[in-house]
PASEBA-1860 file (N, C-alpha, C; in nm, 3 decimals):
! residues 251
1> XXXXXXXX> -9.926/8.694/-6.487/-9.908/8.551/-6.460/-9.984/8.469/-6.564 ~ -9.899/8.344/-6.611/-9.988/8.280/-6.751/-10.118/8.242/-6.673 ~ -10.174/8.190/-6.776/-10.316/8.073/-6.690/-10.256/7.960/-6.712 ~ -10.287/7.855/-6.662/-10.281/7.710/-6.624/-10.398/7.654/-6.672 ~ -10.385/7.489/-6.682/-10.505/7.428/-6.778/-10.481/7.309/-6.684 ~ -10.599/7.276/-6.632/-10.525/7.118/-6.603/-10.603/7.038/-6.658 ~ -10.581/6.899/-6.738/-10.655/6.870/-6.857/-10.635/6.697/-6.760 ~ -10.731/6.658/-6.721/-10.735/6.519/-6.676/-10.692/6.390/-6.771
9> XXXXXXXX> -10.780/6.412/-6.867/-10.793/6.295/-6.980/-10.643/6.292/-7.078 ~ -10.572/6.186/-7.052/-10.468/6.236/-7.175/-10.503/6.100/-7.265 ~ -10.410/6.240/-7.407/-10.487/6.158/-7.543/-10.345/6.088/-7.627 ~ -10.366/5.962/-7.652/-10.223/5.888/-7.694/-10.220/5.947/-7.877 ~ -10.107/5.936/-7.962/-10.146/5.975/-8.076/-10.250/5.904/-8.141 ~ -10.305/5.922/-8.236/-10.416/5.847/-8.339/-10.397/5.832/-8.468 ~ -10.266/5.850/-8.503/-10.201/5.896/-8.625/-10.150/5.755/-8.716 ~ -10.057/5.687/-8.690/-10.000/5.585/-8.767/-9.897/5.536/-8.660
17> XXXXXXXX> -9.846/5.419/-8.712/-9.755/5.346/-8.609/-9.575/5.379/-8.675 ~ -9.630/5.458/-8.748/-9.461/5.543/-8.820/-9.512/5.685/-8.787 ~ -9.578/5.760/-8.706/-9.574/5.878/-8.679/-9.483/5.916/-8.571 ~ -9.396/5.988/-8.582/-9.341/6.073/-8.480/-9.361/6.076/-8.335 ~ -9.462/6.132/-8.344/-9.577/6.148/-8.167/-9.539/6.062/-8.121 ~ -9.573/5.881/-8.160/-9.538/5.793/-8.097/-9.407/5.785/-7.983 ~ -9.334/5.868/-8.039/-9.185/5.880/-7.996/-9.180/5.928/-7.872 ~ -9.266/6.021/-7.854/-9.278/6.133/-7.768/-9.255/6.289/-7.818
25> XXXXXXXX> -9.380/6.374/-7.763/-9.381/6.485/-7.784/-9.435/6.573/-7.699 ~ -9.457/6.729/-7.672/-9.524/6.818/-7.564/-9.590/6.756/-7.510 ~ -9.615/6.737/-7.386/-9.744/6.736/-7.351/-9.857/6.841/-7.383 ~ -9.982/6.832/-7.341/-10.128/6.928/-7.372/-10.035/7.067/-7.266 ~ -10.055/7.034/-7.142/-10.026/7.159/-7.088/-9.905/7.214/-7.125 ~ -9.804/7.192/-7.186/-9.679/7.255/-7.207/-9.732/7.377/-7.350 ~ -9.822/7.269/-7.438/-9.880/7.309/-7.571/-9.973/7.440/-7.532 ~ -10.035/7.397/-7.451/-10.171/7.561/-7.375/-10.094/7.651/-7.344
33> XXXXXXXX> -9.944/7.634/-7.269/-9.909/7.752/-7.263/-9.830/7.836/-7.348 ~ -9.810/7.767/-7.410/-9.714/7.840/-7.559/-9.805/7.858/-7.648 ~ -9.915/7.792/-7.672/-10.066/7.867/-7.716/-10.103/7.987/-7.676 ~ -10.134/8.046/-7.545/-10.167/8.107/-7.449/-10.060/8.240/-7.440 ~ -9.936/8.215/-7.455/-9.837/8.336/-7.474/-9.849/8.375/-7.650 ~ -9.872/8.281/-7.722/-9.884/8.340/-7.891/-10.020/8.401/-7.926 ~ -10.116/8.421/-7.762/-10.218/8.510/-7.803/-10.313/8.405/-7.912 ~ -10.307/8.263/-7.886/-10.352/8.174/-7.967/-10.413/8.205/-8.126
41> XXXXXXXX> -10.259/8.240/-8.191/-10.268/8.296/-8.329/-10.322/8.168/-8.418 ~ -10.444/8.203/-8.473/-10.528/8.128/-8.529/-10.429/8.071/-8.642 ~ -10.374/8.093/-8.700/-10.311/8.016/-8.825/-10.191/7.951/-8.784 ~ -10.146/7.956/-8.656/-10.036/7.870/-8.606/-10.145/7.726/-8.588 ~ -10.232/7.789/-8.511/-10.349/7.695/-8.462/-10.374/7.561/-8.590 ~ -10.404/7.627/-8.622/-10.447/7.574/-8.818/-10.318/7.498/-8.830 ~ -10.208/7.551/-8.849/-10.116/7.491/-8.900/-10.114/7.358/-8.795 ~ -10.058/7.373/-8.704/-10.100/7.269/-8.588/-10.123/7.111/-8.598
49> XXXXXXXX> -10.288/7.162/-8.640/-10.376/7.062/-8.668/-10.340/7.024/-8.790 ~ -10.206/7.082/-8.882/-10.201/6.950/-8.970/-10.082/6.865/-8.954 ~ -10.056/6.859/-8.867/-9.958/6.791/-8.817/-9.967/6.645/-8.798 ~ -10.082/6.592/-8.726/-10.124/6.473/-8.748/-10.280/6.445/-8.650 ~ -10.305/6.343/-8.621/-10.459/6.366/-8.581/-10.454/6.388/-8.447 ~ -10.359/6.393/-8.375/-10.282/6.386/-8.249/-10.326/6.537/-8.196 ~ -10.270/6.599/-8.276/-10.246/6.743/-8.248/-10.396/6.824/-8.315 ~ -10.418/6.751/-8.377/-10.552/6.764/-8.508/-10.691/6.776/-8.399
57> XXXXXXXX> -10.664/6.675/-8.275/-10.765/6.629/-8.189/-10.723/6.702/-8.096 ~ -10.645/6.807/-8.024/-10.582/6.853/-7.961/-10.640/7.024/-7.972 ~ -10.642/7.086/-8.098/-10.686/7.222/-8.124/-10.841/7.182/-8.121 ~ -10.901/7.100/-8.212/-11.051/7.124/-8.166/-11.064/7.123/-8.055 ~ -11.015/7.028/-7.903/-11.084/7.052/-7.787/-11.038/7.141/-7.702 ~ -10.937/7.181/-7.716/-10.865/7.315/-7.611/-10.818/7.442/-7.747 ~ -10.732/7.422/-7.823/-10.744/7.514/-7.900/-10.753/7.661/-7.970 ~ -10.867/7.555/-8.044/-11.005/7.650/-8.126/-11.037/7.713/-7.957
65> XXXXXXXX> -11.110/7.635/-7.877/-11.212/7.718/-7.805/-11.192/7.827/-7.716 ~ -11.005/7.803/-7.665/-10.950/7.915/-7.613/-10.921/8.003/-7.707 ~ -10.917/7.982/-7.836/-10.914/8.096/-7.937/-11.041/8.204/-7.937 ~ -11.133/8.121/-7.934/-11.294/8.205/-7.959/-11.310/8.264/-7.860 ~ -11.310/8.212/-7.699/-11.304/8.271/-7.591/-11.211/8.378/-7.589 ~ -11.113/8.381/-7.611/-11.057/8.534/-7.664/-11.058/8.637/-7.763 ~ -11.115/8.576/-7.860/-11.173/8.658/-7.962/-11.311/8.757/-7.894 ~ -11.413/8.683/-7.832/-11.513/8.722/-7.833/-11.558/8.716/-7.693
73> XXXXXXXX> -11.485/8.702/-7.589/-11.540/8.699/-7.458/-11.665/8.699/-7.416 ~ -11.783/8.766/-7.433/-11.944/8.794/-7.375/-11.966/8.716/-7.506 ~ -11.977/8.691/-7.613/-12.010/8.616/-7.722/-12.020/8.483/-7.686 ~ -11.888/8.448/-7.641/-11.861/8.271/-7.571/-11.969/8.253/-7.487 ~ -11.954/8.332/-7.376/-12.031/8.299/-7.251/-12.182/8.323/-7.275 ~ -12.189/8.403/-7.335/-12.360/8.366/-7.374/-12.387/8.213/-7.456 ~ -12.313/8.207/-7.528/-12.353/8.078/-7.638/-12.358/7.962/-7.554 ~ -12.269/7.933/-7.434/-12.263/7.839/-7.336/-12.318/7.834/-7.219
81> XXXXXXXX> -12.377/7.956/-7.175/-12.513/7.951/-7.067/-12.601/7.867/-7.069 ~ -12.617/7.832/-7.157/-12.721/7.715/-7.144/-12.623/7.592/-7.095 ~ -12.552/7.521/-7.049/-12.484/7.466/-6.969/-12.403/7.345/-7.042 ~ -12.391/7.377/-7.154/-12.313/7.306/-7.255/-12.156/7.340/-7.269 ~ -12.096/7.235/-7.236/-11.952/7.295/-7.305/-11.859/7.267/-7.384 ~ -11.990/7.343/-7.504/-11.884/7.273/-7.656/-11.985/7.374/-7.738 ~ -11.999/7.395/-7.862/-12.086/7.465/-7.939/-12.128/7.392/-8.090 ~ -12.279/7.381/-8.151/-12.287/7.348/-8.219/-12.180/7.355/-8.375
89> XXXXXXXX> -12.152/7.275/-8.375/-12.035/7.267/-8.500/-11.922/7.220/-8.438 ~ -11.886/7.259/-8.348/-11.758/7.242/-8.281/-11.682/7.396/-8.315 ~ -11.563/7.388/-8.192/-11.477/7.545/-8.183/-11.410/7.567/-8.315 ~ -11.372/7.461/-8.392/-11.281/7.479/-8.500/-11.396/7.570/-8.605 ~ -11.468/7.518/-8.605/-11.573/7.551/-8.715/-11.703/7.699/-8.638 ~ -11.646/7.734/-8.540/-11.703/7.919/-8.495/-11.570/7.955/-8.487 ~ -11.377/7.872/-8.452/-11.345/8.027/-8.496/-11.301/8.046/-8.654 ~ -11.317/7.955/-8.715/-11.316/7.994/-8.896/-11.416/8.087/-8.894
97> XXXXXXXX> -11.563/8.104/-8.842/-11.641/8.186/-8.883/-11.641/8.303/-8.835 ~ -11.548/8.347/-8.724/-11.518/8.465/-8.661/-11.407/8.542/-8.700 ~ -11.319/8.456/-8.826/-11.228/8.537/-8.909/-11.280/8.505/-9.053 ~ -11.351/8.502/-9.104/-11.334/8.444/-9.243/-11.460/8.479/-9.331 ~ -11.451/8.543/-9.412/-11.529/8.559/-9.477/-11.593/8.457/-9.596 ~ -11.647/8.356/-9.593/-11.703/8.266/-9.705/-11.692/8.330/-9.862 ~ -11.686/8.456/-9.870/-11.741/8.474/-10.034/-11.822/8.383/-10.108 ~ -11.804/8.373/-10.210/-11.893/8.289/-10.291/-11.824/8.248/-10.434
105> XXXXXXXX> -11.886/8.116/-10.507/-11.819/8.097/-10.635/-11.923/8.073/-10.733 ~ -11.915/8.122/-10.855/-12.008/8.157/-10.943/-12.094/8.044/-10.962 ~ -12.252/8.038/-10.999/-12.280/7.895/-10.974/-12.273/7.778/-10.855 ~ -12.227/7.891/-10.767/-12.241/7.825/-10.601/-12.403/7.844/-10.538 ~ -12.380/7.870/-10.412/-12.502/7.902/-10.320/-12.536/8.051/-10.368 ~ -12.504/8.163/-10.434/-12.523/8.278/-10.458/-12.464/8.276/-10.644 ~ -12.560/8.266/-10.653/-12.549/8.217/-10.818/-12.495/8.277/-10.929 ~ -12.470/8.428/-10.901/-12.424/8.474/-11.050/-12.299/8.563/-11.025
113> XXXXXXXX> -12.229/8.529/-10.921/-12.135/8.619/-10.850/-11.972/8.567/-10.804 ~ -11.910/8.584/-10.834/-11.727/8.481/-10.800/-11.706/8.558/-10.709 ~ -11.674/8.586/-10.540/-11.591/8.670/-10.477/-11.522/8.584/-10.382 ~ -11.405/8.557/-10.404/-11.308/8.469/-10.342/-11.301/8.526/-10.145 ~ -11.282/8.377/-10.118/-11.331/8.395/-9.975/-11.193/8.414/-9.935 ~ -11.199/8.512/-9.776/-11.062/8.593/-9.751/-11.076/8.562/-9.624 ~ -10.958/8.588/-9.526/-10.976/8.608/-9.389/-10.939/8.763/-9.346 ~ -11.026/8.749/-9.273/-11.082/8.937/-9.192/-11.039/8.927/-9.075
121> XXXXXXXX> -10.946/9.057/-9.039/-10.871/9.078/-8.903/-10.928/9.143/-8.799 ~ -11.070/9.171/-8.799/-11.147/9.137/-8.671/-11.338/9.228/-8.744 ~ -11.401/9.139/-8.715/-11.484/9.129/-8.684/-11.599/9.175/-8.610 ~ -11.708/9.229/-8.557/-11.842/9.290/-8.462/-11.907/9.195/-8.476 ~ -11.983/9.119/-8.399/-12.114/8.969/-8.404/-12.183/9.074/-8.311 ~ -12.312/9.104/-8.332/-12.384/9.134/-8.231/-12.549/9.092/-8.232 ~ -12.587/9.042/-8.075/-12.693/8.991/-8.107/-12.796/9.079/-8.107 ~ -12.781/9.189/-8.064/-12.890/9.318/-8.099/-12.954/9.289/-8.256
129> XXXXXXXX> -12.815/9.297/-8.302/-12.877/9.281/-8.478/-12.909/9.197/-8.528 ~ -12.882/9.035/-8.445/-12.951/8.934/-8.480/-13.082/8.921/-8.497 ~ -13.161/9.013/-8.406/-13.314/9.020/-8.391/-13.371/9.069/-8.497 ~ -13.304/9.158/-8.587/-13.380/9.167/-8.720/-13.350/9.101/-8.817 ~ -13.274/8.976/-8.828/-13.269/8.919/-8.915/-13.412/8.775/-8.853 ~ -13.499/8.773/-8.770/-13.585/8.683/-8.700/-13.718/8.749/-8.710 ~ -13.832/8.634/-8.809/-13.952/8.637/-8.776/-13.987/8.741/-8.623 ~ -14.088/8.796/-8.589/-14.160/8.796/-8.504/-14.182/8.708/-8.377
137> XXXXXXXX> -14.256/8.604/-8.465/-14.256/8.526/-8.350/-14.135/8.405/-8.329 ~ -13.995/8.408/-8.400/-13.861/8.392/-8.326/-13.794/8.461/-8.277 ~ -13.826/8.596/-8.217/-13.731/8.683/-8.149/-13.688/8.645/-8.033 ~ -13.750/8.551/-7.981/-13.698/8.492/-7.857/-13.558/8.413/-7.862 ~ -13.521/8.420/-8.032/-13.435/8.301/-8.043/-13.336/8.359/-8.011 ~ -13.189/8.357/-8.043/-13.087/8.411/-7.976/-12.983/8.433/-8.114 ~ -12.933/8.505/-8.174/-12.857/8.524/-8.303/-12.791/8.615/-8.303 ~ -12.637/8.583/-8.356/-12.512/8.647/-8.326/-12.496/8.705/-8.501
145> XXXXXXXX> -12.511/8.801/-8.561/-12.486/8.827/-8.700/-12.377/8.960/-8.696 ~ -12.279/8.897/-8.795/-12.195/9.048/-8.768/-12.197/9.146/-8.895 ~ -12.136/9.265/-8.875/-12.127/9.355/-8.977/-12.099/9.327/-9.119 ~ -12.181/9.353/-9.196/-12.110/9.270/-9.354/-11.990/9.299/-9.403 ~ -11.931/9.282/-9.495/-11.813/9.265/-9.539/-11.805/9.290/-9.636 ~ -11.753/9.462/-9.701/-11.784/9.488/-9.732/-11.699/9.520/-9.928 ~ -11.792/9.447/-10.005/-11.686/9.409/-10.175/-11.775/9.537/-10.234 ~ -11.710/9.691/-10.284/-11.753/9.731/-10.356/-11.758/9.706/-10.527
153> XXXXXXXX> -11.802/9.763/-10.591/-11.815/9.792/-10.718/-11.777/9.664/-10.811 ~ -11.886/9.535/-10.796/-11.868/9.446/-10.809/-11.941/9.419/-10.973 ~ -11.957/9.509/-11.063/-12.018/9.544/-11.153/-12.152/9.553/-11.188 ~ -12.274/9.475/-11.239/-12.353/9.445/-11.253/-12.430/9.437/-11.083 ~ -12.381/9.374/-11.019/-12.408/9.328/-10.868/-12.371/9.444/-10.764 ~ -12.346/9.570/-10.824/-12.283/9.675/-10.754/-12.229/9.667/-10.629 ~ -12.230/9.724/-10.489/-12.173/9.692/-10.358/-12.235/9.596/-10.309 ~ -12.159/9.453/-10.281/-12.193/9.368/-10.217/-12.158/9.315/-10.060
161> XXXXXXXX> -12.224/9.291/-9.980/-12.140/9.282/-9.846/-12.216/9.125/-9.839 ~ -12.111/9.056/-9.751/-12.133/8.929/-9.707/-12.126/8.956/-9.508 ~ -12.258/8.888/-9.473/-12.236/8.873/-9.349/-12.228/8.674/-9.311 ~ -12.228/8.694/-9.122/-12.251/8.564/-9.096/-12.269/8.514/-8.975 ~ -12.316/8.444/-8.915/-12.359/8.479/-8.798/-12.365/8.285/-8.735 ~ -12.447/8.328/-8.623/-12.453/8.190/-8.498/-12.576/8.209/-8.393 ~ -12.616/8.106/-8.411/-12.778/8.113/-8.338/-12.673/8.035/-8.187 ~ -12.771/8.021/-8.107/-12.760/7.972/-8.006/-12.820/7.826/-7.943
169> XXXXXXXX> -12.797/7.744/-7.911/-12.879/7.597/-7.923/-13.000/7.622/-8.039 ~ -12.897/7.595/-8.146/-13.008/7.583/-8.270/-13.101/7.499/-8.267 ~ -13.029/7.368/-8.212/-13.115/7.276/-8.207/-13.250/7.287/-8.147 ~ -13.273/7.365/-8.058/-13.445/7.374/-7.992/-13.493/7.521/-8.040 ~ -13.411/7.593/-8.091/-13.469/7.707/-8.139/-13.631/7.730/-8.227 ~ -13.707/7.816/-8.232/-13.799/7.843/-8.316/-13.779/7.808/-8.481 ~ -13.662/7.885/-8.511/-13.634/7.884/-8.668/-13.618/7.772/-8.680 ~ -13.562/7.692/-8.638/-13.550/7.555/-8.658/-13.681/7.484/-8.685
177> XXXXXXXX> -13.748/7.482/-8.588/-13.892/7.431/-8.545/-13.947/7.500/-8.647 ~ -13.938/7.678/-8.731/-14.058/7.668/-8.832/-14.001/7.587/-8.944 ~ -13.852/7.586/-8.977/-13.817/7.554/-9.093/-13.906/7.419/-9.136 ~ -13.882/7.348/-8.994/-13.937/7.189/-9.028/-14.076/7.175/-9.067 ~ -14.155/7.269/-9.011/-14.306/7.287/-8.991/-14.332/7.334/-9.125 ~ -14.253/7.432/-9.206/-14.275/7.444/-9.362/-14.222/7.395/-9.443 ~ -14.147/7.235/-9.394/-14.067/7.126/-9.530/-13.976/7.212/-9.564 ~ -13.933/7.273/-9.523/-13.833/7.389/-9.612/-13.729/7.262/-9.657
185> XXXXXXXX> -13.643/7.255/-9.782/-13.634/7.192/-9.832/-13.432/7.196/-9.811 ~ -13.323/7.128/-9.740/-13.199/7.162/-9.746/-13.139/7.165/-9.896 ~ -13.071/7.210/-9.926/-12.996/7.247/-10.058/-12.914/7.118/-10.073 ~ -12.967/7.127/-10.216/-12.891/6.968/-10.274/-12.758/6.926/-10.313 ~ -12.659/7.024/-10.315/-12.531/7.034/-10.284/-12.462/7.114/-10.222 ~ -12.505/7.245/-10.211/-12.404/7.308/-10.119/-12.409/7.252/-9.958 ~ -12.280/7.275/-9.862/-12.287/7.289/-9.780/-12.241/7.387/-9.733 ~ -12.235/7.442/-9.548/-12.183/7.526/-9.488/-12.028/7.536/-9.510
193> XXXXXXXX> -11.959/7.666/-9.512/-11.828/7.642/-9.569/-11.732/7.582/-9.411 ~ -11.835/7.655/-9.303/-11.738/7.631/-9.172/-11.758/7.509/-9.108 ~ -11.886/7.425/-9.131/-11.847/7.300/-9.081/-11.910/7.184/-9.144 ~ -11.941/7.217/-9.310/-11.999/7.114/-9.384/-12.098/7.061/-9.343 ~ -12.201/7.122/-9.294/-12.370/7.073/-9.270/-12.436/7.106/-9.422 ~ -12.546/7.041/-9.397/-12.645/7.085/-9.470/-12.704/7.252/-9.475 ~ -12.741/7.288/-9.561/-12.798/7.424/-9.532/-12.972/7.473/-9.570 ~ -13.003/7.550/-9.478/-13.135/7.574/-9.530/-13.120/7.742/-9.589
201> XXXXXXXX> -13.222/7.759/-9.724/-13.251/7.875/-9.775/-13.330/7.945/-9.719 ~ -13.337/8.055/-9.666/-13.445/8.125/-9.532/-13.491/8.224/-9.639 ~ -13.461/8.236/-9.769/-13.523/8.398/-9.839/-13.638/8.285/-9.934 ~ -13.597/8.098/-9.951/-13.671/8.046/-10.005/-13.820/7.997/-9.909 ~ -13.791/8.006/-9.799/-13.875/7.946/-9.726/-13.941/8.078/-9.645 ~ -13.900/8.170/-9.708/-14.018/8.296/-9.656/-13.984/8.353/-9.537 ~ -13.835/8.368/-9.482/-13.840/8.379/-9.374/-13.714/8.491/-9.333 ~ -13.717/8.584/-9.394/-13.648/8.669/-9.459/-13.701/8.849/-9.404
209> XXXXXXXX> -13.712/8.870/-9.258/-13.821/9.009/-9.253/-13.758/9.124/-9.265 ~ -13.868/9.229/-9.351/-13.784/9.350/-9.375/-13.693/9.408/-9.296 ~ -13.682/9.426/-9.180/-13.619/9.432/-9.095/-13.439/9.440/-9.104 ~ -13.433/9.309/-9.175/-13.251/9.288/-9.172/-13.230/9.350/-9.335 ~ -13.314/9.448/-9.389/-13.256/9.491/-9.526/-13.239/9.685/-9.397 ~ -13.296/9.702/-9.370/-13.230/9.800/-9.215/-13.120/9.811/-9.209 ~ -13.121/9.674/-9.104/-12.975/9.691/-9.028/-12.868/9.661/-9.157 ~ -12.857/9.605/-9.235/-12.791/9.557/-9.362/-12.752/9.719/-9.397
217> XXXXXXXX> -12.844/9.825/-9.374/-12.843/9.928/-9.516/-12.847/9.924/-9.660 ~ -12.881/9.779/-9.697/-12.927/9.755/-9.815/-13.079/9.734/-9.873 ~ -13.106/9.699/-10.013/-13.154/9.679/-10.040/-13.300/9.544/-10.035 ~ -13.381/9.612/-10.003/-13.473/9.479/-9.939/-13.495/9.368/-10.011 ~ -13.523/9.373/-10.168/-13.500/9.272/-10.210/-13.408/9.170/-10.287 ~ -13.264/9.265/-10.220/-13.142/9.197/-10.252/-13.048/9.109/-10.075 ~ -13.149/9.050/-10.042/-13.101/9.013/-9.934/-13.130/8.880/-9.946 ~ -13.000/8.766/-9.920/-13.052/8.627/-9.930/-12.922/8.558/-9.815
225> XXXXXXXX> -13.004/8.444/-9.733/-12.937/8.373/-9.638/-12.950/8.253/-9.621 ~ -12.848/8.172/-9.538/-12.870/8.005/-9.516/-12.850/8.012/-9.379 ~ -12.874/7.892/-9.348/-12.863/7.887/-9.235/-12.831/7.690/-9.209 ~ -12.733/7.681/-9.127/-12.675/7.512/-9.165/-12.757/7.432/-9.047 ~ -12.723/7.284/-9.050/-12.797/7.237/-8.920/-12.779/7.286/-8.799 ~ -12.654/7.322/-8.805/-12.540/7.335/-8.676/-12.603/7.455/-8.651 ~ -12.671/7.584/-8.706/-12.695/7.697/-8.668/-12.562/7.817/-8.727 ~ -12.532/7.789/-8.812/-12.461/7.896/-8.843/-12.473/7.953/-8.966
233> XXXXXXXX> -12.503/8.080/-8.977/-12.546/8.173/-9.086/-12.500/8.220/-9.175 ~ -12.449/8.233/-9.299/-12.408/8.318/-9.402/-12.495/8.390/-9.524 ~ -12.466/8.504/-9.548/-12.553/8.561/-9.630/-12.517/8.679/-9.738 ~ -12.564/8.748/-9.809/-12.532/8.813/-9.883/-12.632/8.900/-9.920 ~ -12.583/9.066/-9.962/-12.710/9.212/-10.004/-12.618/9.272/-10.078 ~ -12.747/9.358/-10.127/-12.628/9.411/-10.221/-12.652/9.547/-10.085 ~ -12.550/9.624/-10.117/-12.620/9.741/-10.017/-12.634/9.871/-10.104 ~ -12.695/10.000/-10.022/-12.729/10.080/-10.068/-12.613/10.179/-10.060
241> XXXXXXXX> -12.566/10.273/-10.222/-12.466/10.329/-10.230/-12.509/10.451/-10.126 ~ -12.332/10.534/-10.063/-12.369/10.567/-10.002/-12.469/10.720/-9.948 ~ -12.466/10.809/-10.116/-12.565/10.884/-10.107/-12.702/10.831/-10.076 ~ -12.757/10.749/-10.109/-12.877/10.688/-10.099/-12.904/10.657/-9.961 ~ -12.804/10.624/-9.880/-12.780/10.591/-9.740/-12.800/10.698/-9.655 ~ -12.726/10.841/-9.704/-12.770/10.974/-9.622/-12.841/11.030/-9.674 ~ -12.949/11.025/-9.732/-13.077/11.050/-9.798/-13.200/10.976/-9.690 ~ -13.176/10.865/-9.698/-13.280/10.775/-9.620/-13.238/10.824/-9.470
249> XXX> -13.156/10.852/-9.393/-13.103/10.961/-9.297/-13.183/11.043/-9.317 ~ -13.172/11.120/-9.382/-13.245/11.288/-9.353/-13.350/11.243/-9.387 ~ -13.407/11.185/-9.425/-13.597/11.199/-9.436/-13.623/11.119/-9.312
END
């Protein structure tokens, strides 16, 4: 049996007074359920929203978030326990980060490296492994980081993996609170690729513990990360080839 949505608030278009919509079009609930039977295929989604601001305003608030909620079920519901219902950045901008790999462009945020950003057909976030990418005394914080992604034989830069991740009410978090407490300084042009915040450098501001060159399987001092206002993470290691990997195994 489908699910049902019942959506109180209805939204008139916002588009232009020569747009279409005006005319008449789906309603929200007709739209959730033909969402809802397409398994809310993220790039229909996308497409969607360029339709006009109508429909644009329509996927960010039902959407995206029934997208993520099915992507990631125990992921959602933890991030919203705290009794919020919406997520820092907004849904559009966690489920870009739950398919998509950022890469990087030469002279970007990862400076000497071009690897064109792709979308990835599923994903692991786990907050087990968030805890080693956290100071000591932020382990209390809450961080969703998933498996890197993984670009071999990238020349000079050998195997590179990109991860990326999602804190949880960033806003009152520790990391937050030390960043501020050490001026850590936001980056003077880049922003986050998933929802255009500001970003902070965590390998510049010291906050970087051996720990996530571990779970990474890379190299400890090839590990570098940001982290945006909104709380969402991207990063980059080189990792360790994989004899070197079952070597550090057996000893």
């Amino acid at each position: 049996m489908a699910k049902t949505m019942i959506i109180t608030k209805q939204y008139r278009c916002i588009h232009s007074a020569s747009c279409l919509c005006t005319k008449g079009h789906l309603t929200e609930e007709v739209i959730f359920m033909v969402f809802n039977h397409l398994n809310w295929n993220p790039k229909l989604v996308a497409t969607l929203s360029c339709v006009c601001k109508w429909f644009d305003d329509l996927a960010k608030r039902v959407l995206w978030k029934e997208f993520c909620k099915t992507r990631a079920p125990k992921m959602m519901l933890d991030l919203q326990s705290s009794g919020s219902h919406s997520v820092d950045g907004n849904w559009r901008a966690l489920g870009k980060l739950l398919i998509y790999c950022s890469g990087c462009d030469k002279g970007g945020l990862f400076n000497n490296i071009h690897i064109p950003g792709h979308f990835v057909y599923r994903t692991r976030f786990s907050r087990t492994s968030g805890k080693s990418f956290l100071l000591p005394q932020c382990r209390t914080d809450v961080l969703y980081v998933s498996d890197p992604c993984e670009h071999l034989d990238q020349g000079d830069e050998g195997d590179v993996g990109f991860f990326r991740g999602i804190f949880k009410s960033f806003a009152t978090s520790k990391v937050r609170k030390l960043l501020i407490n050490r001026s850590a300084p936001l980056h003077p042009t880049e922003v986050c690729p998933y929802c255009k915040a500001k970003l902070w450098n965590m390998l510049q501001a010291k906050m970087i513990p051996a720990s996530a060159s571990c779970r990474l399987v890379a190299y400890e001092d090839c590990i570098e990360y940001y982290v945006c206002l909104n709380g969402h993470v991207l990063g980059i290691c080189t990792l360790l080839p994989l004899s070197d990997t079952d070597e550090a195994s057996e000893e």
